[in-house]
N, C-alpha and C positions, 0 to 999 in steps of 0.2 A: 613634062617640061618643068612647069613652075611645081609642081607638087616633088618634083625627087629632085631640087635645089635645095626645097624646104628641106626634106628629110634629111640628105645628106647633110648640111649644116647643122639640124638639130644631133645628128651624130658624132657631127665633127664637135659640137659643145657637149655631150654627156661624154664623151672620150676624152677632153682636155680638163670637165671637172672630176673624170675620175680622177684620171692621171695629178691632179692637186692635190687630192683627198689621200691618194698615194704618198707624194711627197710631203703631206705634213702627219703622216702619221708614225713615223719614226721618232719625230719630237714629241706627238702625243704619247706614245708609247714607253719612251724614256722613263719618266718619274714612275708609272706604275712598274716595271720594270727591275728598276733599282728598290723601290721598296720592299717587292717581294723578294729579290736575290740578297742582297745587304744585309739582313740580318743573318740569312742562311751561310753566307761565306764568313761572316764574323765570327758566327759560333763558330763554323767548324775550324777556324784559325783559334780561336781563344779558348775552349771548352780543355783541347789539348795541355796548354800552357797552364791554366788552372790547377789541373787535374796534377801535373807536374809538379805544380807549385806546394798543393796541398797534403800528397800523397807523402810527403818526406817527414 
């Protein structure tokens, strides 16, 4: 009775703080993300151009 109200409730909250943990971690995610990508797509856009520039 009273013991699987409890459980399931404490299920029903480890399920909705995952489900949070879930939804904010996209926004944590973001800045490390962008730091490691952002330089690798700049070089490979600019290293070209350089090389272009310099080669003549």
């Amino acid at each position: 009775g009273a013991l699987r109200v409890f459980s399931d409730e404490m299920r029903h909250k480890r399920m909705s703080l995952a489900e949070e943990k879930a939804h904010a971690l996209p926004a944590k995610m973001s800045v490390p993300v962008t730091v490691c990508i952002l330089p690798v797509v700049l070089m490979v856009a600019i290293i070209p151009i350089v090389v272009k520039l310099t080669s003549h």
